[in-house]
N, CA, C and O atoms as CSV, one atom per row, in Angstrom:
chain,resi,resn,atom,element,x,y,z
A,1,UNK,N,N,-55.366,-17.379,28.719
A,1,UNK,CA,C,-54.664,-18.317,27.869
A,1,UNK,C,C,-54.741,-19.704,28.501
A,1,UNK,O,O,-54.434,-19.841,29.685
A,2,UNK,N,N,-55.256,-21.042,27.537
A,2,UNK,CA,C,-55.289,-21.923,28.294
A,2,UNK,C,C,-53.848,-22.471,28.045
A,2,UNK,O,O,-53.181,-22.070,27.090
A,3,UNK,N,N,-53.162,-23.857,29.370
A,3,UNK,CA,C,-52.329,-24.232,29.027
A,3,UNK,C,C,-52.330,-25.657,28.994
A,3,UNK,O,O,-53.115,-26.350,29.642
A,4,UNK,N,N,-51.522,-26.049,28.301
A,4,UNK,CA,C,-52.012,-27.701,28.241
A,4,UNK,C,C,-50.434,-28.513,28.450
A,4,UNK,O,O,-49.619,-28.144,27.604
A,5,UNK,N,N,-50.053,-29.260,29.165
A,5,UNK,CA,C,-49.177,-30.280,29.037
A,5,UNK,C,C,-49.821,-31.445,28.857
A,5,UNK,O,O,-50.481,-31.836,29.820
A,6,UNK,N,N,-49.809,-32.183,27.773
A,6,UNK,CA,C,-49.953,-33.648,27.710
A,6,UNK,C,C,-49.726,-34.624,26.382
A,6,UNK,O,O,-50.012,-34.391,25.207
A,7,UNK,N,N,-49.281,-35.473,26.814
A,7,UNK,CA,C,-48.667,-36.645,26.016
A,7,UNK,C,C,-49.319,-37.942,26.023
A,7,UNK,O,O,-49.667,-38.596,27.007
A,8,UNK,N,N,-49.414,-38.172,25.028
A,8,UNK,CA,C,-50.207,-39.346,24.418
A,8,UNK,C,C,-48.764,-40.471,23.608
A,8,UNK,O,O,-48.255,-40.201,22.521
A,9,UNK,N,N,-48.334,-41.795,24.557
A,9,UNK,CA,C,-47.749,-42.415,23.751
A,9,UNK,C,C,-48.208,-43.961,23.430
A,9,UNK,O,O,-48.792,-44.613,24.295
A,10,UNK,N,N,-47.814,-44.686,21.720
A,10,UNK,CA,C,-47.564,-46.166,21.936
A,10,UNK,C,C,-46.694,-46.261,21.380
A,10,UNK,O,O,-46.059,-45.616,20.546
A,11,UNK,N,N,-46.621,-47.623,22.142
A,11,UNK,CA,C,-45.001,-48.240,21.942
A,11,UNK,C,C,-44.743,-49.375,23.021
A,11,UNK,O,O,-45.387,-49.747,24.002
A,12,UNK,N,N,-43.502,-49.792,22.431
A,12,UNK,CA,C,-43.176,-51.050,23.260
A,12,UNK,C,C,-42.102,-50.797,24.671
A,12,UNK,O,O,-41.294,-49.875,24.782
A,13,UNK,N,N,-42.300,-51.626,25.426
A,13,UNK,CA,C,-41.531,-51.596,26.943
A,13,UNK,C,C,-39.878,-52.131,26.816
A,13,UNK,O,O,-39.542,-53.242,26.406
A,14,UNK,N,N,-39.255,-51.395,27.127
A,14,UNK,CA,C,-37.972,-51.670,26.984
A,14,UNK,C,C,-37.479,-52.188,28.443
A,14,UNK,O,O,-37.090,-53.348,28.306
A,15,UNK,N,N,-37.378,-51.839,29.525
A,15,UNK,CA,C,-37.330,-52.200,30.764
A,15,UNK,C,C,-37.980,-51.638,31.907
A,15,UNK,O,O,-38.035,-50.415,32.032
A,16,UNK,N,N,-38.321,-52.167,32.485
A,16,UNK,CA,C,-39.224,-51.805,33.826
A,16,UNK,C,C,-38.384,-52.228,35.406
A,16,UNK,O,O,-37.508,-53.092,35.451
A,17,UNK,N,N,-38.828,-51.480,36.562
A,17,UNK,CA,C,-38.640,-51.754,37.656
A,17,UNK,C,C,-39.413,-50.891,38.568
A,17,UNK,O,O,-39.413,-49.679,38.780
A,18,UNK,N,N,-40.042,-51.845,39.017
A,18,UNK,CA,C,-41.358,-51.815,40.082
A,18,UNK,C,C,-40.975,-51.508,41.323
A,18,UNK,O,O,-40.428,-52.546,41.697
A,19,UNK,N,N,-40.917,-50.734,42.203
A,19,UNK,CA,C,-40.934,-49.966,43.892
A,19,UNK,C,C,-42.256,-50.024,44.502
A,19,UNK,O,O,-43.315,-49.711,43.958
A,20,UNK,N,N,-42.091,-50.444,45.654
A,20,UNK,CA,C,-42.904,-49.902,46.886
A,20,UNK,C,C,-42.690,-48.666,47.459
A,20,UNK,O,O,-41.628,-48.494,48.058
A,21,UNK,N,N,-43.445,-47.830,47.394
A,21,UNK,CA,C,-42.885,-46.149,48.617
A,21,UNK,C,C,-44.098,-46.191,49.209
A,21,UNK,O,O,-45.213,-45.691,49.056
A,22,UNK,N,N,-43.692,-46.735,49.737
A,22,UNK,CA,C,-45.139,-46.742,51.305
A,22,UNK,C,C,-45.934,-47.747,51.243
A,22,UNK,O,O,-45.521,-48.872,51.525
A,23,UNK,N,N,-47.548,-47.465,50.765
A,23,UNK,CA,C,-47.908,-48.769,50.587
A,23,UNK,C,C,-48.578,-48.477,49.368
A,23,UNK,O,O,-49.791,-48.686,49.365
A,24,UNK,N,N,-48.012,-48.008,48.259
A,24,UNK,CA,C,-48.218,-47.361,46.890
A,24,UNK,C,C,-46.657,-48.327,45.682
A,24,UNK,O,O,-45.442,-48.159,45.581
A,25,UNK,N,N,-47.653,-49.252,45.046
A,25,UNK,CA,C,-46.683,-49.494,43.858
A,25,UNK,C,C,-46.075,-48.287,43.210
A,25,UNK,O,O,-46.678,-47.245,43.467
A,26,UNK,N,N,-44.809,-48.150,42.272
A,26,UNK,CA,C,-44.425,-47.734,41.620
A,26,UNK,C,C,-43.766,-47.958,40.515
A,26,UNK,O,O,-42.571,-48.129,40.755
A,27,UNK,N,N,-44.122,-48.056,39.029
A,27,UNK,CA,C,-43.125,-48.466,37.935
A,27,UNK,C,C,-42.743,-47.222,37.060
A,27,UNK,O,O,-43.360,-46.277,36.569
A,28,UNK,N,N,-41.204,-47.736,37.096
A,28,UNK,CA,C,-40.557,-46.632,36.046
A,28,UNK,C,C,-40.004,-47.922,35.034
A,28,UNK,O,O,-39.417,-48.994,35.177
A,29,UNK,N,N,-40.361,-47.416,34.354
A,29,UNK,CA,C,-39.851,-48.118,32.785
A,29,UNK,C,C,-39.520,-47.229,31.694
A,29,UNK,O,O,-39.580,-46.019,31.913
A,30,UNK,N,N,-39.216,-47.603,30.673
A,30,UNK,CA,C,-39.169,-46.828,29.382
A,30,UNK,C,C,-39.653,-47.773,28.261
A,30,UNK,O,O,-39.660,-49.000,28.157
A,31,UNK,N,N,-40.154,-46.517,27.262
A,31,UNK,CA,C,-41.106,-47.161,26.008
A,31,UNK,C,C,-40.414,-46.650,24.743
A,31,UNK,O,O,-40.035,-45.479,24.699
A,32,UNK,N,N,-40.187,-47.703,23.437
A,32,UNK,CA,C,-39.671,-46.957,22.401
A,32,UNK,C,C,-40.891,-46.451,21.520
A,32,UNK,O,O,-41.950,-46.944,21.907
A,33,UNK,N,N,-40.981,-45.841,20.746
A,33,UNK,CA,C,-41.701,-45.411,19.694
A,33,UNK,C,C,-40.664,-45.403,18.722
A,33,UNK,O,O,-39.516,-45.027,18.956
A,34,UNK,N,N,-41.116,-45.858,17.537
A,34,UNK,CA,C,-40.873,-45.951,16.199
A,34,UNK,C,C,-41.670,-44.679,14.595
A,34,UNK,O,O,-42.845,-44.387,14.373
A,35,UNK,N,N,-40.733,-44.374,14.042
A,35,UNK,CA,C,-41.524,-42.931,13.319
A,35,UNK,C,C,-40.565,-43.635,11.558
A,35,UNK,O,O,-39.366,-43.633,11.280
A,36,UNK,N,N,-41.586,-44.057,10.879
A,36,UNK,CA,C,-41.260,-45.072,9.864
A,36,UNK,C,C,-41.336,-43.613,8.816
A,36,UNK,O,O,-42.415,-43.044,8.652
A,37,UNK,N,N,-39.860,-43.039,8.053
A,37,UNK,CA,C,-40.275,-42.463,6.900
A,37,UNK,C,C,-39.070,-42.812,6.029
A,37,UNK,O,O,-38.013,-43.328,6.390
A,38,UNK,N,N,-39.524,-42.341,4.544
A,38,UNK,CA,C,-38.373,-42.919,3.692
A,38,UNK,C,C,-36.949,-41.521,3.159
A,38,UNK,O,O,-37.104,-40.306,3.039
A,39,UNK,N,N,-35.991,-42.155,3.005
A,39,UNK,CA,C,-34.882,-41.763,3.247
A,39,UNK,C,C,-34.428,-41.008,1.891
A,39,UNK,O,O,-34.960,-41.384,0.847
A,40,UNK,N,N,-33.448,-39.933,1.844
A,40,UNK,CA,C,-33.275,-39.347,0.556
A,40,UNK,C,C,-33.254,-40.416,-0.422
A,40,UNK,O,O,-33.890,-40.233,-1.460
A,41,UNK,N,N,-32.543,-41.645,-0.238
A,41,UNK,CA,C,-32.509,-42.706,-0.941
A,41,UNK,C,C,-33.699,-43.442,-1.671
A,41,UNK,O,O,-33.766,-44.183,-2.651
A,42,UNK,N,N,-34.572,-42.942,-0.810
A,42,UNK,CA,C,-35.679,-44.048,-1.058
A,42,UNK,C,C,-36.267,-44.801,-0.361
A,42,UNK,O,O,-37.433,-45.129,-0.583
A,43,UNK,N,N,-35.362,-45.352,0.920
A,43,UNK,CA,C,-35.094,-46.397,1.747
A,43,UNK,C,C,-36.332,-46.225,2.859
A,43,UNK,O,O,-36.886,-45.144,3.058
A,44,UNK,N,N,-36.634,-47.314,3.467
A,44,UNK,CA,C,-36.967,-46.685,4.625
A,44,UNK,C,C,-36.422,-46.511,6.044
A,44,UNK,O,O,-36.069,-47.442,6.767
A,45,UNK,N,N,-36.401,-45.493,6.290
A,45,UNK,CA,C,-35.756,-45.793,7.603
A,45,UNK,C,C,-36.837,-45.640,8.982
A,45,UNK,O,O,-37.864,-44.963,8.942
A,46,UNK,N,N,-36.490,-46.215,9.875
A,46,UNK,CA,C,-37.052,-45.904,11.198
A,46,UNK,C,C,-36.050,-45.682,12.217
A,46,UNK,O,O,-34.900,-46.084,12.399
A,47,UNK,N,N,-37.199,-44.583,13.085
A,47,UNK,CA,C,-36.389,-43.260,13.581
A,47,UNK,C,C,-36.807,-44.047,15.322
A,47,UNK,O,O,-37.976,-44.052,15.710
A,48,UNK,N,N,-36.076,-44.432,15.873
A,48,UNK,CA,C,-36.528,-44.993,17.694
A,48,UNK,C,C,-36.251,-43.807,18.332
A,48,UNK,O,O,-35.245,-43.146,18.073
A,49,UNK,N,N,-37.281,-43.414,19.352
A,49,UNK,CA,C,-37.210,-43.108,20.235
A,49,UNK,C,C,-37.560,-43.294,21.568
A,49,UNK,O,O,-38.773,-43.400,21.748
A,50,UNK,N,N,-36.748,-43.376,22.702
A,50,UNK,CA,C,-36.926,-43.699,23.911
A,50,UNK,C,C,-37.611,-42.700,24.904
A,50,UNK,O,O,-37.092,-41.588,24.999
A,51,UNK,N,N,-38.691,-42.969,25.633
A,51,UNK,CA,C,-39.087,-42.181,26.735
A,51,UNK,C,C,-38.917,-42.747,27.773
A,51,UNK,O,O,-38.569,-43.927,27.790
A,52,UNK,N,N,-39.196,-41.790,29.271
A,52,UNK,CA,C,-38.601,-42.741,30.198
A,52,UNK,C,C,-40.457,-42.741,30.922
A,52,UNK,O,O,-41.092,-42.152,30.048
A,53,UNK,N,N,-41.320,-43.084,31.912
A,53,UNK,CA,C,-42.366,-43.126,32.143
A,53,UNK,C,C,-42.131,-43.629,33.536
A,53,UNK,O,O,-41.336,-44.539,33.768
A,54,UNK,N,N,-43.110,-42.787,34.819
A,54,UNK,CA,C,-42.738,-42.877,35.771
A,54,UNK,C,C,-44.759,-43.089,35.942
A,54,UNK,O,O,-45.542,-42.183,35.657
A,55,UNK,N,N,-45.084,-44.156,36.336
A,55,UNK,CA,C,-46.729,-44.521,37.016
A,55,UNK,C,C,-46.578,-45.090,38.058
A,55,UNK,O,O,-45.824,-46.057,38.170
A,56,UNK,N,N,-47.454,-44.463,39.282
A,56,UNK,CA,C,-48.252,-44.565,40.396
A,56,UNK,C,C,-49.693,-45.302,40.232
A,56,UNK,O,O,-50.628,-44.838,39.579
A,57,UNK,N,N,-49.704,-46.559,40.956
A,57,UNK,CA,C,-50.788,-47.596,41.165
A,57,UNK,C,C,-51.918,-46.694,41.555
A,57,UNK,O,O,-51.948,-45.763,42.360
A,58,UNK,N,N,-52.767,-47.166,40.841
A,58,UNK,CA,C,-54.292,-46.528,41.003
A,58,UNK,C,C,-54.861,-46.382,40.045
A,58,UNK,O,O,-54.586,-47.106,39.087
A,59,UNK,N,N,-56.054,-45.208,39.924
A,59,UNK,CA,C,-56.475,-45.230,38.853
A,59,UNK,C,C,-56.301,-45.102,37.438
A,59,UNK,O,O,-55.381,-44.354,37.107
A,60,UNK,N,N,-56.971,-45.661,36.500
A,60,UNK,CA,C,-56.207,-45.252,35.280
A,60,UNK,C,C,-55.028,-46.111,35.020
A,60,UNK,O,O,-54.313,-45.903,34.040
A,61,UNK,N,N,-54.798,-47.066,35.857
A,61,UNK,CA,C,-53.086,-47.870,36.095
A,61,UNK,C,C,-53.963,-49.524,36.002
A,61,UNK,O,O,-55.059,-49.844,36.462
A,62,UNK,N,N,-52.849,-50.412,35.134
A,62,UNK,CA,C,-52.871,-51.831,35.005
A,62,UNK,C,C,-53.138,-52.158,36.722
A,62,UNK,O,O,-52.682,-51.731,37.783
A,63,UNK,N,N,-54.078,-53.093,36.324
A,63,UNK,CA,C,-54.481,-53.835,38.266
A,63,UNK,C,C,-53.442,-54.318,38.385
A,63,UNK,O,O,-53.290,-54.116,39.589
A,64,UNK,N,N,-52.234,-55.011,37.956
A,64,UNK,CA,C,-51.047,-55.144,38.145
A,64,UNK,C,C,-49.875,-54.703,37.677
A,64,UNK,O,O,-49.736,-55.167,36.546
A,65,UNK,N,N,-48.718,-53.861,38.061
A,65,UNK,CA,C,-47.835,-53.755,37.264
A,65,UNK,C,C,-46.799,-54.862,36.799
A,65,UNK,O,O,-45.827,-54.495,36.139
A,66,UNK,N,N,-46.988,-56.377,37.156
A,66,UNK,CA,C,-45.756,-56.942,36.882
A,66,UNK,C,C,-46.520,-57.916,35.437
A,66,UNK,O,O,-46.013,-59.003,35.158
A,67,UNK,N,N,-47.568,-57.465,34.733
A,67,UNK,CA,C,-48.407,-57.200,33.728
A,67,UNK,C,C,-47.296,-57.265,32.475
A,67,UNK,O,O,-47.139,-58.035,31.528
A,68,UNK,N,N,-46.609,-56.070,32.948
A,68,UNK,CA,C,-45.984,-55.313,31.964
A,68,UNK,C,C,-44.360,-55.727,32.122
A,68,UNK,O,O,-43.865,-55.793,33.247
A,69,UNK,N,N,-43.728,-55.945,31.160
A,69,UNK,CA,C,-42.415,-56.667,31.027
A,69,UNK,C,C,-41.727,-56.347,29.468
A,69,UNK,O,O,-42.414,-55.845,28.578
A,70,UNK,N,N,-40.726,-56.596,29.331
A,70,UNK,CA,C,-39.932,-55.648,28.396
A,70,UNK,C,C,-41.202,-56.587,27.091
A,70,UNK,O,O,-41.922,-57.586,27.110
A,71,UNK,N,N,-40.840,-55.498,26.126
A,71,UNK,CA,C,-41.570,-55.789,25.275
A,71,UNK,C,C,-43.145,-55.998,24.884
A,71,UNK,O,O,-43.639,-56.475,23.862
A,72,UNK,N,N,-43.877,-55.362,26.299
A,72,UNK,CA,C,-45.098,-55.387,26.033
A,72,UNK,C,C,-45.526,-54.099,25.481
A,72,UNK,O,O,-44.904,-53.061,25.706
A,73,UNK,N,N,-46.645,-54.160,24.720
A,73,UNK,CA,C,-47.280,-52.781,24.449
A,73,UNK,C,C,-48.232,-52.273,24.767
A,73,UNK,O,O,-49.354,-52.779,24.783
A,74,UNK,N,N,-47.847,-50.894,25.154
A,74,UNK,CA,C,-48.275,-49.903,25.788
A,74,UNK,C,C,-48.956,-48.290,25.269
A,74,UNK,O,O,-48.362,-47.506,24.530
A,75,UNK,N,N,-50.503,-48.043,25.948
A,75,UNK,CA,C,-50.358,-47.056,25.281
A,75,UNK,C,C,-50.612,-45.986,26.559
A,75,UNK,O,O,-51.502,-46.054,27.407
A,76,UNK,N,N,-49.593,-45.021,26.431
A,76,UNK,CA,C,-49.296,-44.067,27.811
A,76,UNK,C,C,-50.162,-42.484,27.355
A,76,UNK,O,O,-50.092,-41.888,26.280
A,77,UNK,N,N,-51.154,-42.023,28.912
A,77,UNK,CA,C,-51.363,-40.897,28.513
A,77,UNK,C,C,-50.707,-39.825,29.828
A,77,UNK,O,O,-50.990,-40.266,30.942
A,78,UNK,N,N,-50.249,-39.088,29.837
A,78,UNK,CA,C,-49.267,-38.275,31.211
A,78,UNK,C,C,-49.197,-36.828,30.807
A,78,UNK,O,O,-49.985,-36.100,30.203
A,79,UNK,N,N,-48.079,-36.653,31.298
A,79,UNK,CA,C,-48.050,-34.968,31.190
A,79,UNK,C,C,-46.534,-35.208,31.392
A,79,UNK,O,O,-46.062,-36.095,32.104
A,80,UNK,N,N,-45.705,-34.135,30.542
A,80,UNK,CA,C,-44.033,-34.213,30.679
A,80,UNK,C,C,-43.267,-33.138,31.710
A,80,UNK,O,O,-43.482,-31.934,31.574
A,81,UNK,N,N,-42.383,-33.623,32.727
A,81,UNK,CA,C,-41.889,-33.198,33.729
A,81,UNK,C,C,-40.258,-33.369,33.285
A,81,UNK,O,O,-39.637,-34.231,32.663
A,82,UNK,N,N,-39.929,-32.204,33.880
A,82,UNK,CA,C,-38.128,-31.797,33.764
A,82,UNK,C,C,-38.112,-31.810,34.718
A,82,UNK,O,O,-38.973,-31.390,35.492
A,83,UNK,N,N,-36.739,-32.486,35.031
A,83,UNK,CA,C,-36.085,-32.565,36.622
A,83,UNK,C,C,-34.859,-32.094,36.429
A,83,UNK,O,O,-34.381,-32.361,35.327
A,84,UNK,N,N,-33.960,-31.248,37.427
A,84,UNK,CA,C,-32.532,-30.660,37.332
A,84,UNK,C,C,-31.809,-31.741,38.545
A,84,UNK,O,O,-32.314,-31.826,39.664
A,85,UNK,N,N,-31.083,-32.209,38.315
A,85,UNK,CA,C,-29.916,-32.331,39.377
A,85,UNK,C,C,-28.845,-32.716,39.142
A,85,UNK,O,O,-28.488,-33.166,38.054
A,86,UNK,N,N,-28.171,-32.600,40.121
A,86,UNK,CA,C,-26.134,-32.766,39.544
A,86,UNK,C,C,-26.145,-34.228,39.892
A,86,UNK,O,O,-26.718,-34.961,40.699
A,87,UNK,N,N,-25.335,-34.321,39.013
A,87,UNK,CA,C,-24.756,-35.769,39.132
A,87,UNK,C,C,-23.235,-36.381,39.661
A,87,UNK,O,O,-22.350,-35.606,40.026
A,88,UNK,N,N,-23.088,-37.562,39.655
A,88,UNK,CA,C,-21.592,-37.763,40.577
A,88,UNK,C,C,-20.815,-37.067,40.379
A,88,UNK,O,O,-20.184,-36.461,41.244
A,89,UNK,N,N,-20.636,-36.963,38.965
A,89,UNK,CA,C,-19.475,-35.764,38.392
A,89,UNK,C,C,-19.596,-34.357,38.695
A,89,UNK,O,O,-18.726,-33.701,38.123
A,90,UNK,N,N,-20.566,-33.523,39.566
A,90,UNK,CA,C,-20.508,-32.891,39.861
A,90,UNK,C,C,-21.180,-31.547,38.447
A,90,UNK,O,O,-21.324,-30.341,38.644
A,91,UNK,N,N,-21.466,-32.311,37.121
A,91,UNK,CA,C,-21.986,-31.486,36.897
A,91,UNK,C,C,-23.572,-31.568,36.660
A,91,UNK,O,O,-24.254,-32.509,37.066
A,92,UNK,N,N,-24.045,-30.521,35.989
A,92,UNK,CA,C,-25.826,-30.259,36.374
A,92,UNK,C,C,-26.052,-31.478,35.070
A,92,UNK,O,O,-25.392,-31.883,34.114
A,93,UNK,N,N,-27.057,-31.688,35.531
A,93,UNK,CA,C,-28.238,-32.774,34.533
A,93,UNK,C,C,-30.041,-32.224,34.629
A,93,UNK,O,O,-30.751,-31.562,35.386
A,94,UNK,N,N,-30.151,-32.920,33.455
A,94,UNK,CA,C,-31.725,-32.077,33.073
A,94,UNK,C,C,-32.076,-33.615,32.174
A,94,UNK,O,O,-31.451,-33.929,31.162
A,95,UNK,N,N,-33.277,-34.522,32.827
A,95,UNK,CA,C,-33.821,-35.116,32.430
A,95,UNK,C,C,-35.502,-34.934,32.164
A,95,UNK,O,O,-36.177,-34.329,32.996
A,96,UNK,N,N,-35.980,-35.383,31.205
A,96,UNK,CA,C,-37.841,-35.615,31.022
A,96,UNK,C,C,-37.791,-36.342,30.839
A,96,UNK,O,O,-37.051,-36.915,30.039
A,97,UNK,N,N,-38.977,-36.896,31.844
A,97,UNK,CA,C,-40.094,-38.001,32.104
A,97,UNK,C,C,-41.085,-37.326,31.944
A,97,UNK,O,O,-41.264,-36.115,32.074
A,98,UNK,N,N,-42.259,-38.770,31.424
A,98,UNK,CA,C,-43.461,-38.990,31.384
A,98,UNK,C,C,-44.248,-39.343,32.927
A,98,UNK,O,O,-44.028,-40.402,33.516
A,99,UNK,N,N,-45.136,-38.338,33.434
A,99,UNK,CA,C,-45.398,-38.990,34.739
A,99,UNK,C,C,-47.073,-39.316,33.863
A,99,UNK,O,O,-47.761,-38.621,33.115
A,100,UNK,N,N,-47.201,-40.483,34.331
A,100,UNK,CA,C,-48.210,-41.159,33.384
A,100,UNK,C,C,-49.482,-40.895,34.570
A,100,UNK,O,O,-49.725,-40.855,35.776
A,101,UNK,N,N,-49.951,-40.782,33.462
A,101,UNK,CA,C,-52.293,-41.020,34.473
A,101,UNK,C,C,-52.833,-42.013,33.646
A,101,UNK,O,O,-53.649,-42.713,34.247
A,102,UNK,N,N,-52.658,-42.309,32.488
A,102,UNK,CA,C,-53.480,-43.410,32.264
A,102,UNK,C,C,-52.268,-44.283,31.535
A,102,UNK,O,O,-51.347,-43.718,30.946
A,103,UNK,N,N,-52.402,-46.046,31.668
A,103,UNK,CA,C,-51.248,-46.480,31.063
A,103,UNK,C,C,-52.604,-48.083,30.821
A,103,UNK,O,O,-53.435,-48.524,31.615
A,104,UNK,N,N,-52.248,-48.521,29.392
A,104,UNK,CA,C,-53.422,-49.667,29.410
A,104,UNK,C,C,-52.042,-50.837,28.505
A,104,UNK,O,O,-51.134,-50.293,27.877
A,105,UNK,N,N,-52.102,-51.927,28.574
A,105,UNK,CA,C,-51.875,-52.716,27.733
A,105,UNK,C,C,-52.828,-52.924,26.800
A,105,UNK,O,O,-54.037,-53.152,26.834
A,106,UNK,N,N,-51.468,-52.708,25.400
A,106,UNK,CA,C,-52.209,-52.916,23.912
A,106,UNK,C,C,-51.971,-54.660,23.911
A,106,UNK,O,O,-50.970,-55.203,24.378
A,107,UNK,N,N,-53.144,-55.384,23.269
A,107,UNK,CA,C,-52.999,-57.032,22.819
A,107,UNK,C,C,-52.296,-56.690,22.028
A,107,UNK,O,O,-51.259,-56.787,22.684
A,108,UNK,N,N,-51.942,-56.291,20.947
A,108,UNK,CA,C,-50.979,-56.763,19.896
A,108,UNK,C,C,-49.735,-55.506,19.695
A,108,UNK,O,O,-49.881,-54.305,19.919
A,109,UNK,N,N,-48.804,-56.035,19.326
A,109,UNK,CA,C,-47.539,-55.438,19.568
A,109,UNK,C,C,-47.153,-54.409,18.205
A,109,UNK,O,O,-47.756,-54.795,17.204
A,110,UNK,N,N,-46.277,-53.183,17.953
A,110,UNK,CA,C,-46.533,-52.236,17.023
A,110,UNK,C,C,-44.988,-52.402,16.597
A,110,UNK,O,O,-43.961,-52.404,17.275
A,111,UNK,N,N,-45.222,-52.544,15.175
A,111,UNK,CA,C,-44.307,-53.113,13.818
A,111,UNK,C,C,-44.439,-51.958,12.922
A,111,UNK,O,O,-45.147,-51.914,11.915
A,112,UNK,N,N,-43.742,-51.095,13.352
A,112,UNK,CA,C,-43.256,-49.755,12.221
A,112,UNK,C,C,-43.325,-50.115,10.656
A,112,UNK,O,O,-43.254,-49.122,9.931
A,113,UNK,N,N,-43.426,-51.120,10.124
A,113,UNK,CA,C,-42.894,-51.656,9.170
A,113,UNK,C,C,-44.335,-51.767,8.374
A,113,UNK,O,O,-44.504,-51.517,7.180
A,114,UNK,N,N,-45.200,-52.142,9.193
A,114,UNK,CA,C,-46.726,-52.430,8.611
A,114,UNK,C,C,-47.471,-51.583,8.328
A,114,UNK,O,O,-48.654,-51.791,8.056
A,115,UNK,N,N,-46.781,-50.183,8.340
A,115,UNK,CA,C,-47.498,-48.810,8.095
A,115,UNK,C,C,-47.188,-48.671,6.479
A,115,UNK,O,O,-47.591,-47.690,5.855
Protein backbone atom coordinates (compact mmCIF):
# COMPACT_ATOMS: atom_id res chain seq x y z
CA UNK A 1 0.00 0.00 0.00
CA UNK A 2 1.46 3.24 -0.97
CA UNK A 3 1.25 6.17 1.49
CA UNK A 4 1.20 9.66 0.73
CA UNK A 5 1.16 12.80 3.07
CA UNK A 6 1.13 15.96 1.14
CA UNK A 7 -0.24 19.35 0.83
CA UNK A 8 -0.30 21.70 -1.76
CA UNK A 9 -1.32 25.37 -0.57
CA UNK A 10 -2.12 29.20 -2.00
CA UNK A 11 -2.83 31.87 -0.20
CA UNK A 12 -1.91 34.91 1.50
CA UNK A 13 0.62 35.48 4.64
CA UNK A 14 -0.97 36.50 7.65
CA UNK A 15 2.10 36.78 9.99
CA UNK A 16 5.52 35.57 10.00
CA UNK A 17 8.53 35.27 12.42
CA UNK A 18 11.88 34.34 11.32
CA UNK A 19 14.54 32.28 13.92
CA UNK A 20 18.00 31.37 13.76
CA UNK A 21 18.64 27.60 15.32
CA UNK A 22 22.12 27.27 14.65
CA UNK A 23 23.23 28.55 11.58
CA UNK A 24 19.88 27.51 9.72
CA UNK A 25 17.05 30.29 9.12
CA UNK A 26 13.69 29.45 10.23
CA UNK A 27 10.09 30.89 9.35
CA UNK A 28 6.88 30.02 10.91
CA UNK A 29 4.09 31.98 9.61
CA UNK A 30 0.56 31.29 8.72
CA UNK A 31 -1.37 31.45 5.33
CA UNK A 32 -5.18 32.02 4.78
CA UNK A 33 -6.92 30.29 1.98
CA UNK A 34 -10.18 31.40 0.84
CA UNK A 35 -13.03 28.64 -0.61
CA UNK A 36 -15.64 31.13 -2.51
CA UNK A 37 -19.22 29.21 -2.68
CA UNK A 38 -22.75 30.49 -2.76
CA UNK A 39 -25.00 30.37 0.18
CA UNK A 40 -28.59 28.77 0.63
CA UNK A 41 -29.48 32.35 -0.08
CA UNK A 42 -27.82 32.80 -3.06
CA UNK A 43 -25.15 34.91 -1.59
CA UNK A 44 -21.75 34.38 -1.78
CA UNK A 45 -19.95 33.53 0.89
CA UNK A 46 -16.24 32.91 1.57
CA UNK A 47 -15.09 30.30 3.81
CA UNK A 48 -11.11 31.48 5.43
CA UNK A 49 -9.03 29.22 6.47
CA UNK A 50 -5.87 29.47 8.44
CA UNK A 51 -2.79 27.14 8.30
CA UNK A 52 0.08 27.44 10.35
CA UNK A 53 3.57 26.59 8.06
CA UNK A 54 6.81 25.87 9.61
CA UNK A 55 10.08 26.24 6.56
CA UNK A 56 13.69 25.52 6.95
CA UNK A 57 16.20 27.66 4.64
CA UNK A 58 17.43 25.72 1.79
CA UNK A 59 16.30 24.12 -0.90
CA UNK A 60 13.11 24.59 -2.47
CA UNK A 61 12.96 27.85 0.11
CA UNK A 62 12.82 31.81 -0.97
CA UNK A 63 16.81 32.96 -1.07
CA UNK A 64 15.42 35.14 1.54
CA UNK A 65 12.87 34.76 4.07
CA UNK A 66 12.30 38.41 5.07
CA UNK A 67 10.87 38.29 1.20
CA UNK A 68 7.81 37.32 2.71
CA UNK A 69 5.67 39.67 5.01
CA UNK A 70 2.04 39.64 5.98
CA UNK A 71 0.14 39.66 3.01
CA UNK A 72 2.33 38.25 0.47
CA UNK A 73 1.39 35.34 -1.70
CA UNK A 74 2.35 32.18 -1.35
CA UNK A 75 2.24 28.95 -2.85
CA UNK A 76 3.25 26.10 -0.14
CA UNK A 77 4.09 22.44 -0.97
CA UNK A 78 4.86 20.20 2.63
CA UNK A 79 3.54 17.36 4.25
CA UNK A 80 1.08 17.77 7.53
CA UNK A 81 2.49 17.05 11.06
CA UNK A 82 0.48 16.71 14.51
CA UNK A 83 2.16 17.68 17.53
CA UNK A 84 0.71 16.73 21.24
CA UNK A 85 1.64 18.82 24.18
CA UNK A 86 0.14 20.23 27.38
CA UNK A 87 -0.17 23.52 27.80
CA UNK A 88 0.06 26.12 30.84
CA UNK A 89 -3.24 25.00 31.90
CA UNK A 90 -2.15 21.82 32.28
CA UNK A 91 -4.33 20.39 29.80
CA UNK A 92 -3.29 18.25 26.51
CA UNK A 93 -3.19 20.21 23.09
CA UNK A 94 -3.00 18.76 19.54
CA UNK A 95 -1.91 21.18 16.89
CA UNK A 96 -1.16 20.73 12.69
CA UNK A 97 1.35 22.30 10.89
CA UNK A 98 2.50 22.42 7.50
CA UNK A 99 6.27 21.55 7.54
CA UNK A 100 6.89 23.01 4.09
CA UNK A 101 9.67 21.67 1.21
CA UNK A 102 8.85 23.88 -1.34
CA UNK A 103 7.48 27.54 -0.60
CA UNK A 104 7.78 30.19 -3.85
CA UNK A 105 6.31 33.70 -3.93
CA UNK A 106 3.22 34.21 -6.16
CA UNK A 107 3.57 38.06 -8.12
CA UNK A 108 0.07 38.65 -7.83
CA UNK A 109 -2.09 38.34 -4.84
CA UNK A 110 -5.46 35.81 -4.68
CA UNK A 111 -9.04 37.59 -4.56
CA UNK A 112 -11.65 34.82 -3.86
CA UNK A 113 -14.01 37.07 -5.43
CA UNK A 114 -12.55 36.84 -9.09
CA UNK A 115 -13.45 33.22 -9.35
Amino acid sequence: MEQMNKIELKGNVGNIKIQVVGETQVARFSIATNYLFKGKDGNAVIETTWHSIVAWAGKGMPDDFNKIEKGTAVHVIGRLRQQRFTGQDGAEKTIYEVVAKNVSIVEDSFNPEDN
